[in-house]
C-alpha positions as CSV (number, residue, x, y, z in Angstrom):
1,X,0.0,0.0,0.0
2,X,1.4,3.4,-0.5
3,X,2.3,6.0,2.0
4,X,-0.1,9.4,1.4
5,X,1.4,12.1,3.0
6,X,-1.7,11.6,5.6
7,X,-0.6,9.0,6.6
8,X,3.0,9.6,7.4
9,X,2.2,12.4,9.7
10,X,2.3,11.3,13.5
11,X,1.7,15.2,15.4
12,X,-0.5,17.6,14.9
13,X,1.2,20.6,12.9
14,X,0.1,23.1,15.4
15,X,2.2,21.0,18.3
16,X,5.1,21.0,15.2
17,X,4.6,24.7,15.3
18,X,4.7,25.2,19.4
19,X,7.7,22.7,19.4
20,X,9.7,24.6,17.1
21,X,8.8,28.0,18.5
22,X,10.0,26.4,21.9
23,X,13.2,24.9,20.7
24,X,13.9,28.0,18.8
25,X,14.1,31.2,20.6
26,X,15.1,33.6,18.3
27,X,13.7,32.5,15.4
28,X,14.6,33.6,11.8
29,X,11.9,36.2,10.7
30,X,11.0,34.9,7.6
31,X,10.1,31.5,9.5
32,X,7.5,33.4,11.9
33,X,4.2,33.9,9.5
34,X,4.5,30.4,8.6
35,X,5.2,29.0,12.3
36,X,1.6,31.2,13.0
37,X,0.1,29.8,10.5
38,X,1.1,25.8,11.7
39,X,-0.3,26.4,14.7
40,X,-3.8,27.1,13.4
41,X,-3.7,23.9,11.5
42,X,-4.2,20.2,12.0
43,X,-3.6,17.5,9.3
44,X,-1.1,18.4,6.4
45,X,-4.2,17.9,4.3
46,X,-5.5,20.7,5.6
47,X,-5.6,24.4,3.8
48,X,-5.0,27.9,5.4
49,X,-6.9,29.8,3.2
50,X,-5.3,29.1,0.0
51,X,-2.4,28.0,1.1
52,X,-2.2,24.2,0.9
53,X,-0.2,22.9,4.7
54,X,2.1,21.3,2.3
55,X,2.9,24.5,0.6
56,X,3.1,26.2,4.3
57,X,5.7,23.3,5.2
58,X,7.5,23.7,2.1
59,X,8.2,27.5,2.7
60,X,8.9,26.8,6.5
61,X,11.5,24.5,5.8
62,X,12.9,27.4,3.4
63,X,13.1,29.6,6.0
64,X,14.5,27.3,8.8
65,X,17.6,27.3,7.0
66,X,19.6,29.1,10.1
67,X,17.8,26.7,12.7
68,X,21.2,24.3,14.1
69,X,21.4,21.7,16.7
70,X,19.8,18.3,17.6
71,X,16.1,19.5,17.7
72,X,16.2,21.3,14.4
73,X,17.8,18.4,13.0
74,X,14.8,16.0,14.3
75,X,11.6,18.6,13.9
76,X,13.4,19.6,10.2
77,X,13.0,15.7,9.7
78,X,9.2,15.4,11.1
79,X,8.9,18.1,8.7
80,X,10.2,17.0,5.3
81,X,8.9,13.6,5.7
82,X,5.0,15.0,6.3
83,X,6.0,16.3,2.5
84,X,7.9,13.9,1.1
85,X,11.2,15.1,0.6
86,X,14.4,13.5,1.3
């Protein structure tokens, strides 16, 4: 059977969102609309307007860029595997 990107996704995105504005501080600016958006969303089904969450994940991941250490490593991970990317 194959793995929709439902199905891969174990957390909520808004306790993705909280976890990563815990775990990083001072975050990059660019990173900040799209962390507020996260944490008004569920599934990565799910659409913020029209704004797809994978297209919201996509751009996060863009703008985490600067984000170093063990639990950027691991929520940068959570993240590109909710979207498929390697």
């Amino acid at each position: 059977m194959p793995k929709t990107l439902a199905s891969v996704q174990n957390r909520p995105l808004y306790e993705i969102a909280a976890d990563i504005q815990k775990n990083y501080p001072k975050m990059y600016f660019g990173a900040v609309p799209y962390v507020d958006t996260l944490k008004k969303l569920d599934k990565i089904t799910d659409y913020y307007h029209a704004d797809s969450a994978v297209t919201l994940v996509h751009y996060l991941i863009g703008n985490l860029m600067y984000w170093r250490g063990p639990e950027a490593k691991r929520i940068k991970a959570e993240l590109k595997a909710l979207v498929g990317m390697k």
